[in-house]
Backbone atoms as SQL, in Angstrom:
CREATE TABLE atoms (id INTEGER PRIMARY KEY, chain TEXT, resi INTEGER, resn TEXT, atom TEXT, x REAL, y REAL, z REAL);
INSERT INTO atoms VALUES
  (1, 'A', 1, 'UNK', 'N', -52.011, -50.931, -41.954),
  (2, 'A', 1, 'UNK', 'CA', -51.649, -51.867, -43.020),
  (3, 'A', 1, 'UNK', 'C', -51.724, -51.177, -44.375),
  (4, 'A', 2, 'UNK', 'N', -50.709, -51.682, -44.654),
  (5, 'A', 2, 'UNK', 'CA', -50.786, -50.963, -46.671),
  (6, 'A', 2, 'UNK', 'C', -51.071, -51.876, -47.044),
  (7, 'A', 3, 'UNK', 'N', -51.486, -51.624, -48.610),
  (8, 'A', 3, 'UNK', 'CA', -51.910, -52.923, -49.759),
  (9, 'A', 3, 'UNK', 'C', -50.971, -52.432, -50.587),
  (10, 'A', 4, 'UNK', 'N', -50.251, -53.475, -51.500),
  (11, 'A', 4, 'UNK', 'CA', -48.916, -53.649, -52.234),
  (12, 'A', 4, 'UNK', 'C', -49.251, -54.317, -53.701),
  (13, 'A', 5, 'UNK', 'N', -49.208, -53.951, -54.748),
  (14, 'A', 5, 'UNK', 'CA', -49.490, -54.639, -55.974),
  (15, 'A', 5, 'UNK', 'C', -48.291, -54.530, -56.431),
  (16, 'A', 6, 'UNK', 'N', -47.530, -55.860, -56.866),
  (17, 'A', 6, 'UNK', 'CA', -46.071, -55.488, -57.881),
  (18, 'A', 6, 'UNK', 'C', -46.148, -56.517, -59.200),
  (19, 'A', 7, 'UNK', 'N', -46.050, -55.301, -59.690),
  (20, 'A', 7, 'UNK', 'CA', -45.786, -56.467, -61.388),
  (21, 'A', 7, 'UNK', 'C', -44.842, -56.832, -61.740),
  (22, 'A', 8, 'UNK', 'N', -44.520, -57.940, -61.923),
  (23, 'A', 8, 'UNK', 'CA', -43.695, -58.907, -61.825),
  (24, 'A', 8, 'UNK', 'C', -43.534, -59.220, -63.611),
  (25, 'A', 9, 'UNK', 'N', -42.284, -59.752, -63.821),
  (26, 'A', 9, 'UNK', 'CA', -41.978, -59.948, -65.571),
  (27, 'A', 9, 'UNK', 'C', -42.740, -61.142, -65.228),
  (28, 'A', 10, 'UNK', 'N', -43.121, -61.276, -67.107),
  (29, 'A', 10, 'UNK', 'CA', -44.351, -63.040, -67.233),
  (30, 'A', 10, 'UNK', 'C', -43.306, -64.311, -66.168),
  (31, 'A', 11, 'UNK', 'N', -44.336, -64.545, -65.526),
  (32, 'A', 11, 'UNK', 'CA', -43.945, -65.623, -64.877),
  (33, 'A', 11, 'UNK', 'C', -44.003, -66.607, -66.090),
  (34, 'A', 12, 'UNK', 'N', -43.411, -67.972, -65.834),
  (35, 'A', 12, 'UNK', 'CA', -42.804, -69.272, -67.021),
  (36, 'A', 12, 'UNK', 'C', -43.941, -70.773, -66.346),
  (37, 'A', 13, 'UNK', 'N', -44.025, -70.844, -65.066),
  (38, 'A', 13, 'UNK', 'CA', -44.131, -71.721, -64.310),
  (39, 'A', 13, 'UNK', 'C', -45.050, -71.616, -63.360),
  (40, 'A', 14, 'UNK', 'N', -46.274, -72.506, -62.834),
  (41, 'A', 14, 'UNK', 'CA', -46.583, -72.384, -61.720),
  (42, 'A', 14, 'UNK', 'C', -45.781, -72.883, -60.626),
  (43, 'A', 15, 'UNK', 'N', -44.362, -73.354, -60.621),
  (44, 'A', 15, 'UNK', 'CA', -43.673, -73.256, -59.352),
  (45, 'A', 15, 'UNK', 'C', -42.979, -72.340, -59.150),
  (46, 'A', 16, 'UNK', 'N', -42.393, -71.253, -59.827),
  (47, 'A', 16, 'UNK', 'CA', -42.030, -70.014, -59.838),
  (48, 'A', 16, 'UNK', 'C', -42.993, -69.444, -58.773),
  (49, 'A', 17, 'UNK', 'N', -44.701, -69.384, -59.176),
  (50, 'A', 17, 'UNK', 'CA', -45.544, -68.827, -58.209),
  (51, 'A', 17, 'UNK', 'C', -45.466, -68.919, -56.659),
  (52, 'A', 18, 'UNK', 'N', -45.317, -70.604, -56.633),
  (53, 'A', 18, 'UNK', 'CA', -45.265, -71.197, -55.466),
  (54, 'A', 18, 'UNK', 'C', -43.323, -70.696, -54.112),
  (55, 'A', 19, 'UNK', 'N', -42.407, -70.451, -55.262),
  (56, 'A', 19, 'UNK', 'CA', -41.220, -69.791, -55.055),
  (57, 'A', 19, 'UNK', 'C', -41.675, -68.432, -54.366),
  (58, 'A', 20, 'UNK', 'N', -42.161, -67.337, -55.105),
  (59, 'A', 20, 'UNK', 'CA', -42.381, -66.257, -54.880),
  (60, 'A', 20, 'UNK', 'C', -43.378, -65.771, -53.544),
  (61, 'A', 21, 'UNK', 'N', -44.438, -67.273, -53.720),
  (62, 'A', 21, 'UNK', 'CA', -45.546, -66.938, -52.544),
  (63, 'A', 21, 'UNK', 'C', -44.630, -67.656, -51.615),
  (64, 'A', 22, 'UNK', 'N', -43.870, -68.445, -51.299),
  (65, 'A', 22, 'UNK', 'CA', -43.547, -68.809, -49.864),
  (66, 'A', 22, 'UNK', 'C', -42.153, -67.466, -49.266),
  (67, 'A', 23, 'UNK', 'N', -41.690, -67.213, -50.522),
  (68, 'A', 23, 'UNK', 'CA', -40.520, -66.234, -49.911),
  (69, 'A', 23, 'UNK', 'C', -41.168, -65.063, -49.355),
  (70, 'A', 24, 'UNK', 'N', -42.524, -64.450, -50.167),
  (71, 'A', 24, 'UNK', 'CA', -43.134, -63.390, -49.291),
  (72, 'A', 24, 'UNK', 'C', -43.750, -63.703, -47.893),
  (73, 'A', 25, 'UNK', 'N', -44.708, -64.363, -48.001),
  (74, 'A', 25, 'UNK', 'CA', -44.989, -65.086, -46.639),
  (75, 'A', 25, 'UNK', 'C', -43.922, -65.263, -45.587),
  (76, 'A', 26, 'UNK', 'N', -43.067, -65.535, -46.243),
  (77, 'A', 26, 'UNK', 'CA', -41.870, -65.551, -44.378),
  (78, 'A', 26, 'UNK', 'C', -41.113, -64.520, -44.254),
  (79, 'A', 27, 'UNK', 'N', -41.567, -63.629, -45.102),
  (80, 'A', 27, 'UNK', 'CA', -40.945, -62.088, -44.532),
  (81, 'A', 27, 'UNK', 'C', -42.130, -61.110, -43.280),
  (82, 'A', 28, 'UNK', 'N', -40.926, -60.939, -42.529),
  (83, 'A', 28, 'UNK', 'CA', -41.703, -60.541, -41.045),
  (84, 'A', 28, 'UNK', 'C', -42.549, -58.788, -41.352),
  (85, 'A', 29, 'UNK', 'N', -43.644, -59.094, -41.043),
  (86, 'A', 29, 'UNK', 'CA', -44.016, -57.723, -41.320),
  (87, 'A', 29, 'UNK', 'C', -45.398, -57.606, -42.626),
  (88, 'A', 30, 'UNK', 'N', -45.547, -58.920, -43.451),
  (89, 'A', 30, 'UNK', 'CA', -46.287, -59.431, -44.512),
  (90, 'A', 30, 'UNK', 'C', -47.385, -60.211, -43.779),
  (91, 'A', 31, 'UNK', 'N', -48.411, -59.543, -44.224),
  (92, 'A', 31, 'UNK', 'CA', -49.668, -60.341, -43.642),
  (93, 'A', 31, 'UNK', 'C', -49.969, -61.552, -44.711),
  (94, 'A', 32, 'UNK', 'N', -49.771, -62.215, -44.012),
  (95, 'A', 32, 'UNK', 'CA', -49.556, -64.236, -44.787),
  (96, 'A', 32, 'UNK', 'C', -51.088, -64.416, -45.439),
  (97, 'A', 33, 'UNK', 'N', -52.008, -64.107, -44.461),
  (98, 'A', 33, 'UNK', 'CA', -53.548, -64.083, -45.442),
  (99, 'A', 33, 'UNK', 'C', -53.767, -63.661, -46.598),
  (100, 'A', 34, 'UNK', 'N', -53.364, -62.278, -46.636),
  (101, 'A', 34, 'UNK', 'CA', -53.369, -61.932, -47.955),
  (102, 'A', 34, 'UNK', 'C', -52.225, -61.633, -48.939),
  (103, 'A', 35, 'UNK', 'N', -51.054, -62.796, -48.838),
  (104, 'A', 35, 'UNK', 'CA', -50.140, -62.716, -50.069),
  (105, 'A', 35, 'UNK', 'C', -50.829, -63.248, -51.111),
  (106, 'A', 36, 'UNK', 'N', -51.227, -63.174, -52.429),
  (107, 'A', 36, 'UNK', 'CA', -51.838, -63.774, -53.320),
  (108, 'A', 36, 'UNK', 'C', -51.190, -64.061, -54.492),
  (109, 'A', 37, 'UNK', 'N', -50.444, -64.580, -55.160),
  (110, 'A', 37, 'UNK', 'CA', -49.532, -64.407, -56.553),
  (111, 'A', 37, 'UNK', 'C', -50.666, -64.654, -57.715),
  (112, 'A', 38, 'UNK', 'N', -50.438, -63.726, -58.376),
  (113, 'A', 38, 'UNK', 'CA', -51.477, -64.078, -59.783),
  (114, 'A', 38, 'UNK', 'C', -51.048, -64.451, -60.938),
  (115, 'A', 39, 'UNK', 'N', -50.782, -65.746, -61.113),
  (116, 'A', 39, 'UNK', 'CA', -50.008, -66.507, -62.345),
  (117, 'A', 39, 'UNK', 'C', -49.916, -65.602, -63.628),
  (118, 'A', 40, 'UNK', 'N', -51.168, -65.855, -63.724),
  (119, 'A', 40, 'UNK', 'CA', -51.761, -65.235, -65.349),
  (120, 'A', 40, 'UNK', 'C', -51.231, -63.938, -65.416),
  (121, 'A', 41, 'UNK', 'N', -51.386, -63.443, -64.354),
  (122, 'A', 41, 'UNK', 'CA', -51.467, -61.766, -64.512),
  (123, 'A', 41, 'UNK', 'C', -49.582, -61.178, -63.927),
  (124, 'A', 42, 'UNK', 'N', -49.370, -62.466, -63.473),
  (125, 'A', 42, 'UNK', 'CA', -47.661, -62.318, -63.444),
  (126, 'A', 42, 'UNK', 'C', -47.762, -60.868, -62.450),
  (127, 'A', 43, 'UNK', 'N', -48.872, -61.208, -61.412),
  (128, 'A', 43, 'UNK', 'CA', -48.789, -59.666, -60.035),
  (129, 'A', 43, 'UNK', 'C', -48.761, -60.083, -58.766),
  (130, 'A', 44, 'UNK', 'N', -48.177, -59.791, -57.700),
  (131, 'A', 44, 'UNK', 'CA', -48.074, -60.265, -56.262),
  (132, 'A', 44, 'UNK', 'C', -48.934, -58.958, -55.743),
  (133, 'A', 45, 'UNK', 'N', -49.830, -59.441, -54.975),
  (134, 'A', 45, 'UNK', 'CA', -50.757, -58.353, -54.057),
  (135, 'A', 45, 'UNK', 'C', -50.233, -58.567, -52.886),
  (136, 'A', 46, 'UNK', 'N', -50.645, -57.993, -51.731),
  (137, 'A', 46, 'UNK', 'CA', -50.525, -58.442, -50.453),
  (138, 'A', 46, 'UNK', 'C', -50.741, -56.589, -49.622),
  (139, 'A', 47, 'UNK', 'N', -50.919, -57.380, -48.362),
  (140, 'A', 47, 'UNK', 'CA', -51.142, -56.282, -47.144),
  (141, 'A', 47, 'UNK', 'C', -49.789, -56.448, -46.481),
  (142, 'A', 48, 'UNK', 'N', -49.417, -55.245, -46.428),
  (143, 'A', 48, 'UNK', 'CA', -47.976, -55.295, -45.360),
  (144, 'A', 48, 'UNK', 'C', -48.060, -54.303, -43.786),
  (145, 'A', 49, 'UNK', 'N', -47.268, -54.417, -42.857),
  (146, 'A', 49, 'UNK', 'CA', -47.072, -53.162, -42.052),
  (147, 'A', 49, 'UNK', 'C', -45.641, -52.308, -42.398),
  (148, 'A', 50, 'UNK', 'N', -46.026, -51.312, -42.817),
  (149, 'A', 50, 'UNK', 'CA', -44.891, -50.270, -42.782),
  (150, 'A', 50, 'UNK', 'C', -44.021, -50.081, -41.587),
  (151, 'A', 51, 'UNK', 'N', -44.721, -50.377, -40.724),
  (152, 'A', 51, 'UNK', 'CA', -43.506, -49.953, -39.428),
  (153, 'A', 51, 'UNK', 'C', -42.751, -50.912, -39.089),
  (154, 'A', 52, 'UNK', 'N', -42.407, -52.269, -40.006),
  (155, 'A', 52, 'UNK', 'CA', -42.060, -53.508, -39.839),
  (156, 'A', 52, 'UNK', 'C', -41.060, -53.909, -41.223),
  (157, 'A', 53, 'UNK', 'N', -41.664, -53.635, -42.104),
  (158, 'A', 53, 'UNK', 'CA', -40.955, -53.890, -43.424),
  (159, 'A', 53, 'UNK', 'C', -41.381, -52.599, -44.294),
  (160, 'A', 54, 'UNK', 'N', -40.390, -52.607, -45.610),
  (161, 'A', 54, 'UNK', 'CA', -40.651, -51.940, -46.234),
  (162, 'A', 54, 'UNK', 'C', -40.877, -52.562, -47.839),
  (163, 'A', 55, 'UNK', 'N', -41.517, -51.690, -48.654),
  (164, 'A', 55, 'UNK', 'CA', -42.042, -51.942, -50.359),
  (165, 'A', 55, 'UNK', 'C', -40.617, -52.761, -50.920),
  (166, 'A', 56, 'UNK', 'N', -39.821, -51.830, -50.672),
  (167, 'A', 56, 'UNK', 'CA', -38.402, -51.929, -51.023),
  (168, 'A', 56, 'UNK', 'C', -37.648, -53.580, -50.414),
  (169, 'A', 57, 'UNK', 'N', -37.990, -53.898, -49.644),
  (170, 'A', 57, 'UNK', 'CA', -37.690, -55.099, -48.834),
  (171, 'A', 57, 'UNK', 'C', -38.176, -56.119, -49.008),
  (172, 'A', 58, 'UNK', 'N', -39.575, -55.554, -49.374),
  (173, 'A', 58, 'UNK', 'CA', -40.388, -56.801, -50.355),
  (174, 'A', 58, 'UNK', 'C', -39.975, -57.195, -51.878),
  (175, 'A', 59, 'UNK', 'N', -39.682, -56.193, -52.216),
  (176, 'A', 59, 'UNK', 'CA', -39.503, -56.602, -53.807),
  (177, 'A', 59, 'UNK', 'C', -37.766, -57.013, -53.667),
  (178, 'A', 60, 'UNK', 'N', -37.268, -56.595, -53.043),
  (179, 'A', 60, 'UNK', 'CA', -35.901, -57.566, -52.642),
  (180, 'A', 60, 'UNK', 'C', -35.613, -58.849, -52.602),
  (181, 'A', 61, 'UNK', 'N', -36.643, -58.993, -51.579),
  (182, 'A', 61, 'UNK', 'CA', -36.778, -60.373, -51.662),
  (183, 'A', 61, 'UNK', 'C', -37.405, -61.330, -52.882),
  (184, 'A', 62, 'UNK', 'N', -37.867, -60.697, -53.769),
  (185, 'A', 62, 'UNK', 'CA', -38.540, -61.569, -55.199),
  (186, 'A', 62, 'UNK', 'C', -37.440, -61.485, -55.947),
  (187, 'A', 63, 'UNK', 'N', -36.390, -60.321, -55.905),
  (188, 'A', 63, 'UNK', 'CA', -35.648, -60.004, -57.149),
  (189, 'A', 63, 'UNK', 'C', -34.242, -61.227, -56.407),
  (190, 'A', 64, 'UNK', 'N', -34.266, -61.252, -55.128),
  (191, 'A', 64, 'UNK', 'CA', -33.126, -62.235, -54.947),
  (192, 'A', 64, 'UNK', 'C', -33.287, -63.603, -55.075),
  (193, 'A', 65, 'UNK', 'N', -34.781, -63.931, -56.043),
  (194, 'A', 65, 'UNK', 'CA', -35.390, -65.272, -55.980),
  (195, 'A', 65, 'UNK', 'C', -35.037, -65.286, -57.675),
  (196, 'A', 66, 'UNK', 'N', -34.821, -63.982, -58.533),
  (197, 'A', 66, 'UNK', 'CA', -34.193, -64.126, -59.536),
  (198, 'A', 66, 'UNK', 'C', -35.468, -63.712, -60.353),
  (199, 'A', 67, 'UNK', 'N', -36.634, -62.977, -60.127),
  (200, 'A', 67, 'UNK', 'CA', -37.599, -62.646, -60.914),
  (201, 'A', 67, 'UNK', 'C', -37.706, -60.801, -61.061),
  (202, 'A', 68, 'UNK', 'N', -37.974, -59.762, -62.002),
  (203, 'A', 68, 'UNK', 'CA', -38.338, -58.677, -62.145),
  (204, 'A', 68, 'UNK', 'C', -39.149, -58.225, -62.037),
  (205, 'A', 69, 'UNK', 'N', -38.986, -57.039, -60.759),
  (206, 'A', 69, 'UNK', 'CA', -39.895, -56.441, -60.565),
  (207, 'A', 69, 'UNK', 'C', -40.180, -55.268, -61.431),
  (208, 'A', 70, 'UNK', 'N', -41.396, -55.066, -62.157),
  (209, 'A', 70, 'UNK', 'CA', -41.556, -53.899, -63.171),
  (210, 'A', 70, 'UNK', 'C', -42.330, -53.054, -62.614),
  (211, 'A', 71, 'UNK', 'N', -43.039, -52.873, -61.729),
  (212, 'A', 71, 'UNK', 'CA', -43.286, -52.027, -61.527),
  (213, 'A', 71, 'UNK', 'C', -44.196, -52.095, -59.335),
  (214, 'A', 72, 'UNK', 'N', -44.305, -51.382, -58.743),
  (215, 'A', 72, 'UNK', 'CA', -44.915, -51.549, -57.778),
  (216, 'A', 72, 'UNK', 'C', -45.637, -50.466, -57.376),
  (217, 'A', 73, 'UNK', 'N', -46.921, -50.637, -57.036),
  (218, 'A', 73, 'UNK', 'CA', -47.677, -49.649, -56.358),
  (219, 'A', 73, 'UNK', 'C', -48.467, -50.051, -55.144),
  (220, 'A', 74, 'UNK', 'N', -48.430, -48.964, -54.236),
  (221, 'A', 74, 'UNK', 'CA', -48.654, -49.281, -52.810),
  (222, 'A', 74, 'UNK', 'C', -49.870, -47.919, -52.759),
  (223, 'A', 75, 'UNK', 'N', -50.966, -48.816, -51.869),
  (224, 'A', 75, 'UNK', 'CA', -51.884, -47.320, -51.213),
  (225, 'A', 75, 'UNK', 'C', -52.370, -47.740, -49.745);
């Protein structure tokens, strides 16, 4: 499992949050326990499997929800 931090432009809304946490969660390969969206801090954490999805696939899916990804780091 990797851990995934992406900074995300200021979120506007806490339903934006709620947008962003259900679209990660139903991507196959995203461990659902630990998707976390951090309003304030406008950052999506989460644990993924690499051999299932990729960084790139994740932040796909936020940017096709219409939000910017600025930056992502994975370890």
């Amino acid at each position: 499992m990797k851990k995934a931090t992406l900074q995300l432009e200021t979120l506007a809304c806490p339903s934006c949050l709620q947008k962003i946490e259900n679209a990660v969660k139903s991507l196959a390969g995203v461990d659902k326990e630990s998707v976390n969206v951090l309003f304030n801090a406008s950052k999506v954490k989460l644990n993924f499997d690499e051999d299932k999805i990729t960084i790139d696939q994740i932040e796909k899916a936020i940017t096709a929800l219409g939000y910017e990804v600025i930056k992502k780091q994975v370890r």
